[in-house]
MITILUM-217219 format. One line per 2 residues: number of its first residue (from 0); their letters; for each residue y, z, x of C-alpha. Coordinates in Angstrom, 1 decimal. Example, Ala and Ser with C-alpha at 12.3 -4.5 7.8 and 13.67 -1.06 7.14 Angstrom:
BEGIN
0	as	-4.5,7.8,12.3  -1.1,7.1,13.7 $
// end
This chain:
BEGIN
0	xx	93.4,98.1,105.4  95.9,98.3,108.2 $
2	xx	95.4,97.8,112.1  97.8,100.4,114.3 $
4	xx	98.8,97.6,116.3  101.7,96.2,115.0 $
6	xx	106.0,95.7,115.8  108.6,95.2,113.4 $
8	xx	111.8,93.9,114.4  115.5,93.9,112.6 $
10	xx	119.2,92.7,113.2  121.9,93.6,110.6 $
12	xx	125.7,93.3,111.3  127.7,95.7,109.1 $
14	xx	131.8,96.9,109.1  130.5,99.1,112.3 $
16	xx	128.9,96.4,114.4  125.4,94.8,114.5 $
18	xx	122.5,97.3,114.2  119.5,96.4,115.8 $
20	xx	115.7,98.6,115.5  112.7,98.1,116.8 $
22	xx	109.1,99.9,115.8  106.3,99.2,117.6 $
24	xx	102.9,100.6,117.5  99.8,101.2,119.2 $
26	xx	95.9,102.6,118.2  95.9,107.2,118.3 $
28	xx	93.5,109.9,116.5  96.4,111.2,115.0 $
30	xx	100.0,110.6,114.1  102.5,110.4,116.6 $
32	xx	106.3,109.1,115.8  108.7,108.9,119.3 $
34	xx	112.3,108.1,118.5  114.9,106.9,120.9 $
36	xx	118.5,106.7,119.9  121.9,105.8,121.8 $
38	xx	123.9,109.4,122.2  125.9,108.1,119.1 $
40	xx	123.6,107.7,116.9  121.4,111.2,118.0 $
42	xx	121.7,113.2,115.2  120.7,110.4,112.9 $
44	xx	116.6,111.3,114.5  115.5,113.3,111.4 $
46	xx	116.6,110.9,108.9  114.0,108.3,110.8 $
48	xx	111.7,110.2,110.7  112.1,111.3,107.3 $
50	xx	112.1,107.4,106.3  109.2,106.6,108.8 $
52	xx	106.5,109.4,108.1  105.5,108.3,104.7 $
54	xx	104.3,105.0,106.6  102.4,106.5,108.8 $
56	xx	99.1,108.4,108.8  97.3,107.5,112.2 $
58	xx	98.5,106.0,115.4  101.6,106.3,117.7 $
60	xx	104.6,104.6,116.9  107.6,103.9,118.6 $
62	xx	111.2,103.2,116.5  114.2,102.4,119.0 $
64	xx	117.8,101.5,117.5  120.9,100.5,118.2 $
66	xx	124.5,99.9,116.8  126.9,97.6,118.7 $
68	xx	130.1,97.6,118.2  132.2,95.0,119.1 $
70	xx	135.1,95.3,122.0  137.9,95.1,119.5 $
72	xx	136.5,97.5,116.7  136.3,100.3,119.5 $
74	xx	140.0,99.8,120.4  141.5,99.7,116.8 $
76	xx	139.4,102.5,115.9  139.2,105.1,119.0 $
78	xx	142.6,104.5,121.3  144.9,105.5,119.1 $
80	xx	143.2,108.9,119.0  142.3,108.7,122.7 $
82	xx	145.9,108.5,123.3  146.5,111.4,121.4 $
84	xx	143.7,113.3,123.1  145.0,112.5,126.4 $
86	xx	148.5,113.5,125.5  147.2,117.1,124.1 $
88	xx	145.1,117.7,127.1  147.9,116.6,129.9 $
90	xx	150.0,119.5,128.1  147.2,121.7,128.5 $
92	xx	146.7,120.9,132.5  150.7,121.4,133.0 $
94	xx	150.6,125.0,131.4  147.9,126.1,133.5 $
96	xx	149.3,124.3,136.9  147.3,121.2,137.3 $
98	xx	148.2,118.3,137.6  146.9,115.7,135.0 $
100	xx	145.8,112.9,136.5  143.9,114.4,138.7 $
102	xx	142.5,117.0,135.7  142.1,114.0,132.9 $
104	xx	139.4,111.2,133.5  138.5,108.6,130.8 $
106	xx	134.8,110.3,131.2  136.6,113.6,130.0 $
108	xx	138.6,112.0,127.2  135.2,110.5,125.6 $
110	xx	133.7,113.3,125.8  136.3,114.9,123.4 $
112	xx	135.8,111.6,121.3  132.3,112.1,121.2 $
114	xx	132.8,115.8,120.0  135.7,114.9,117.6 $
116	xx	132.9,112.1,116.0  130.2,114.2,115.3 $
118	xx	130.1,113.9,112.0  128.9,110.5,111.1 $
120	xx	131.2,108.4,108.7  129.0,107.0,105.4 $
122	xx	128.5,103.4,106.3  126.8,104.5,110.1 $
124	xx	124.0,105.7,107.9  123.6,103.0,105.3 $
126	xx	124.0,100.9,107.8  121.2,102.8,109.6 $
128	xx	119.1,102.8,106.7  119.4,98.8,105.5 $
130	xx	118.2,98.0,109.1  115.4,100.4,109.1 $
132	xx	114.2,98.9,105.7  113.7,95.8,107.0 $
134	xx	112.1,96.6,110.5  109.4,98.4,108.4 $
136	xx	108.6,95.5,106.0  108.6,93.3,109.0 $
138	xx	106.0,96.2,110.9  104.0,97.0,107.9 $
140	xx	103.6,93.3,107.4  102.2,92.7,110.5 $
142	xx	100.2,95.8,110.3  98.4,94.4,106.6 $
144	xx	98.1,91.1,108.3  96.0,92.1,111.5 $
146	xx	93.9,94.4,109.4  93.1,91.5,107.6 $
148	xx	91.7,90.2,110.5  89.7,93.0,111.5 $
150	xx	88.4,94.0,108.0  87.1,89.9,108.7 $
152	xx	85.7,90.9,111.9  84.1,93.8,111.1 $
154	xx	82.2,92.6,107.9  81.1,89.4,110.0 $
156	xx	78.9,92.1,112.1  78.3,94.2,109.2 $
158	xx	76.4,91.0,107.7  74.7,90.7,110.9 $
160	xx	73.7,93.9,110.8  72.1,93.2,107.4 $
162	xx	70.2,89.9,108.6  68.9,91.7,111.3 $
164	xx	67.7,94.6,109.5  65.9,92.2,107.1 $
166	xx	63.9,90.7,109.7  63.1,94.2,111.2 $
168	xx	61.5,95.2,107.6  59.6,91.6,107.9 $
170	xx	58.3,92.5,111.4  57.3,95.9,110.7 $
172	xx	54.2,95.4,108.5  52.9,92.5,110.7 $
174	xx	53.2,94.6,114.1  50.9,97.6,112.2 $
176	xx	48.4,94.5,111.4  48.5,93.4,115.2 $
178	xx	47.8,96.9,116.0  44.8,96.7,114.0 $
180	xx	43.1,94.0,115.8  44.3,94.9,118.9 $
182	xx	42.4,98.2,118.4  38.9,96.6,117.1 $
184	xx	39.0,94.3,119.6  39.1,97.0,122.1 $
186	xx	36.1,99.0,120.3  33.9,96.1,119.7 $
188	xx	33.5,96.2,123.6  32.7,98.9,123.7 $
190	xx	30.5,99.7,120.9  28.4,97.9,118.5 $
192	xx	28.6,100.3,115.5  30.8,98.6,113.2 $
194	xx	31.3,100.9,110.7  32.4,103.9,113.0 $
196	xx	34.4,101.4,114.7  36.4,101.1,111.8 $
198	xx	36.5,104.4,110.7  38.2,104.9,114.4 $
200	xx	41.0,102.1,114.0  41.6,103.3,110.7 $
202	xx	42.5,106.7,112.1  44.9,105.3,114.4 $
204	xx	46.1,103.1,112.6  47.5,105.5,110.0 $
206	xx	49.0,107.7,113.0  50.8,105.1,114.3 $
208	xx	51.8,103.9,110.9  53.5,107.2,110.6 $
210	xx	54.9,107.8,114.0  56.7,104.0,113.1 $
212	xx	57.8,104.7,110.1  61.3,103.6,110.3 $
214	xx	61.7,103.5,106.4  64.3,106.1,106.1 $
216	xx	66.4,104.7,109.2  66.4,101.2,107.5 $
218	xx	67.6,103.0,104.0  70.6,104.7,106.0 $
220	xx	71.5,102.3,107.7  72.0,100.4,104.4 $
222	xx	73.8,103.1,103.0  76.4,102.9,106.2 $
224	xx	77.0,99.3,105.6  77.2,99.9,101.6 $
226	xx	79.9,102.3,102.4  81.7,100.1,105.2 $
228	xx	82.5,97.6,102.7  83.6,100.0,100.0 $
230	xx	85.9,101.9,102.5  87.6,98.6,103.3 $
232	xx	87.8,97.1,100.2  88.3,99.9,97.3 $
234	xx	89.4,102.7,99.1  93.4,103.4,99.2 $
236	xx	95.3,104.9,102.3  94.2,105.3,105.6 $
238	xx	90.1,104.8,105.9  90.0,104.6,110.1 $
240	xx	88.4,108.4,110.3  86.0,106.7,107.7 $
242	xx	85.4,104.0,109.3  84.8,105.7,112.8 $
244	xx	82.5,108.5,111.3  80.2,105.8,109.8 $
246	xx	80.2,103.5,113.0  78.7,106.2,114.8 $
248	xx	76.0,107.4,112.1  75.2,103.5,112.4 $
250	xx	74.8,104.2,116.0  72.6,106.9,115.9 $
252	xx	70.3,105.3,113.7  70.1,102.2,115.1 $
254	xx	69.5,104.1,118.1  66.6,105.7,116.3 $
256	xx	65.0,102.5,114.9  64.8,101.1,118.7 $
258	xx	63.1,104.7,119.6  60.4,104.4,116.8 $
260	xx	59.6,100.6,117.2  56.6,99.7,119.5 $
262	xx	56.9,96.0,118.8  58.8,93.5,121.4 $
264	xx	60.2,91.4,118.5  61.9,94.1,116.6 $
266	xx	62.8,95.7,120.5  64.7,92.2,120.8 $
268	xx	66.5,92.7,117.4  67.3,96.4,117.3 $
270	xx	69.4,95.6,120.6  71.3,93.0,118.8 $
272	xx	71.9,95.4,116.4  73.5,97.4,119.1 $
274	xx	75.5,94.8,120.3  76.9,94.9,116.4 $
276	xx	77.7,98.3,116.0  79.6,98.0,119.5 $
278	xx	82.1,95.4,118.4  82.7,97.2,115.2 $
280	xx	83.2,99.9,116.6  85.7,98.6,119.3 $
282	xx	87.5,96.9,116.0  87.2,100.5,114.3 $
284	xx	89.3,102.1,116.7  92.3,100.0,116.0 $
286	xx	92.2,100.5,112.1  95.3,103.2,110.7 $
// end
């Protein structure tokens, strides 16, 4: 299991310069990949993505990178041509009457450069690639580590859950037998006639036996926890739309089980169940 939240950092100096990428990632519904590149390295956005997608499933994440190249490989590698750019273009600006220094700027003359070096040399993208490789490990790594931490989270409630909906099942039974007395205590003062007495609490007693039945809330709600844990711990690939379609079938019946109970004891519990399924929830929504 894998949290969203997560960055991945990398430095790698190569013949070029030192490349440096960063990914970084935050909690979505769906996936979501931004890319943000230096003008040089621009067309090098599908290949990122390419590399990246396969990683990612849910969530938004952010790659930024960078090559810098140092002072003295930009000179060796781009005046020479620069000179000869500048030369070309001065002969241009004479033919057609202006004068050159006024037509040629060094803004002009990069552009050229910039045109001339559109298509990448070999080593910009294997470069590219080396670095990426190991910003990912160091993302994904973080990303397996904190979902570590929230399967942890998450199961410590889910076993809460469990301990709470034991002693629900253990009230239950006693709260229909305080009913019972509750109700021939009330008849007795008011009548003496025992036996139609009881034939009256037994009545009720069975209608509000049935109106709290709760039985097949307590067996889905184990089923949701049964499945919790086997989503997190067997299941391959992403499992957060699991996880968040069974947090709120959790809350629905929970929310049921409060509805149906008539006893202030299992009232008290049922809320701390709520409070349970809220914090897994809130942990839910940061799983990939």
């Amino acid at each position: 299991m894998k949290s969203m939240t997560a960055y991945g950092r990398a430095v790698v100096d190569t013949s070029l310069g030192k490349w440096t990428i960063e990914i970084s990632s935050v909690n979505r519904k769906s996936a979501e990949i931004q890319i943000y590149l230096s003008r040089q390295l621009l067309k090098e956005e599908f290949a990122l993505r390419k590399w990246l997608s396969p990683y990612v499933q849910r969530g938004q994440v952010t790659v930024r990178a960078n090559l810098q190249r140092p002072p003295e490989a930009l000179v060796d590698a781009n005046l020479p041509r620069l000179r000869k750019t500048k030369k070309a273009w001065d002969q241009i600006a004479l033919e057609l009457g202006y004068p050159p220094g006024q037509a040629i700027d060094i803004r002009f003359l990069l552009d050229q450069l910039s045109e001339a070096q559109a298509e990448a040399p070999p080593e910009l993208e294997e470069g590219l690639k080396a670095t990426f490789e190991k910003a990912v490990q160091d993302w994904v790594a973080m990303r397996e580590t904190e979902g570590f931490v929230l399967r942890q989270d998450i199961e410590s409630h889910l076993v809460s859950l469990e301990e709470k909906l034991k002693k629900v099942e253990t009230l239950l039974p006693n709260a229909i037998e305080e009913l019972r007395k509750r109700l021939r205590a009330r008849l007795e003062e008011v009548s003496r006639d025992a036996t139609a007495n009881e034939e009256r609490v037994m009545r009720e007693v069975v209608m509000m036996a049935e109106k709290w039945d709760v039985n097949e809330e307590v067996t889905r709600i184990k089923s949701h926890i049964s499945q919790f844990h086997f989503s997190m711990g067997e299941k391959k690939g992403a499992v957060g739309k699991t996880l968040d379609f069974l947090t709120q079938e959790l809350h629905r019946e929970v929310n049921t089980l409060g509805a149906k109970a008539n006893d202030l004891e299992v009232i008290r519990i049922v809320l701390e169940m709520k409070g349970d399924v809220e914090k897994i929830r809130e942990q839910v929504q940061n799983v990939e």
